[in-house]
N, C-alpha and C positions, 0 to 999 in steps of 0.2 A: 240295236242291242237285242237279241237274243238269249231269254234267259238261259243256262242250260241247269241250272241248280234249281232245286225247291226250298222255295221258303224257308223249314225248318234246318235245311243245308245250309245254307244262308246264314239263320240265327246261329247255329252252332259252331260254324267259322267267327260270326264275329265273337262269341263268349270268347274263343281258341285269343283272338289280336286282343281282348280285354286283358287276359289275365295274366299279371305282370310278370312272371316267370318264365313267358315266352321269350327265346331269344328275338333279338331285332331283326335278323335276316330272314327268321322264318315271319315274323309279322310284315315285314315289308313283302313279303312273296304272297300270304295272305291276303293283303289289301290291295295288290294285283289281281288277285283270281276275283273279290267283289266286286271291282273296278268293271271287270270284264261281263259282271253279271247282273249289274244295277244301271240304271242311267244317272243316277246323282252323280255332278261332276264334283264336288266335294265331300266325298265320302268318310276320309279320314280327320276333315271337320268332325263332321257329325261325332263319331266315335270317340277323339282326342277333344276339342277344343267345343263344343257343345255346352252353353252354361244350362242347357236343362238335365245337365243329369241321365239322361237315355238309358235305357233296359236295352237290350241288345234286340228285343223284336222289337222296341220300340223305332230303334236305327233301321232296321230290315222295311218299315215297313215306311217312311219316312224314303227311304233310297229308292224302294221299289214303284212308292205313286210320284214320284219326281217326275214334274212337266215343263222345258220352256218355256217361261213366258209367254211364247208367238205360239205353241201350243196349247196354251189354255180358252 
């Protein structure tokens, strides 16, 4: 995994899948591009189904120090 985005890129894509007025096609193309630039392999957990409530850097930054297990 190779980031190619910066952080703040990042945070401001996920506010973009937050706010409910997005259509679905373009948040599901959204949550491909993080996929591709985070290694959390449940990422749309985090965002959708998270019972803590998450701030969008707080997701960013949660996805970005994700470690395997056998990596830690």
């Amino acid at each position: 995994m190779n980031s190619k985005m910066t952080k703040d890129e990042l945070i401001k894509l996920v506010e973009q899948i937050c706010d409910p007025k997005l259509p679905d096609e373009l948040g599901s193309k959204y949550i491909d591009i993080l996929k591709a630039n985070v290694p959390h392999p449940a990422l749309s957990d985090l965002i959708f189904w998270d019972f803590r409530d998450l701030t969008p850097e707080e997701i960013v930054e949660i996805a970005l120090n994700y470690k395997k297990k056998e990596e830690k």
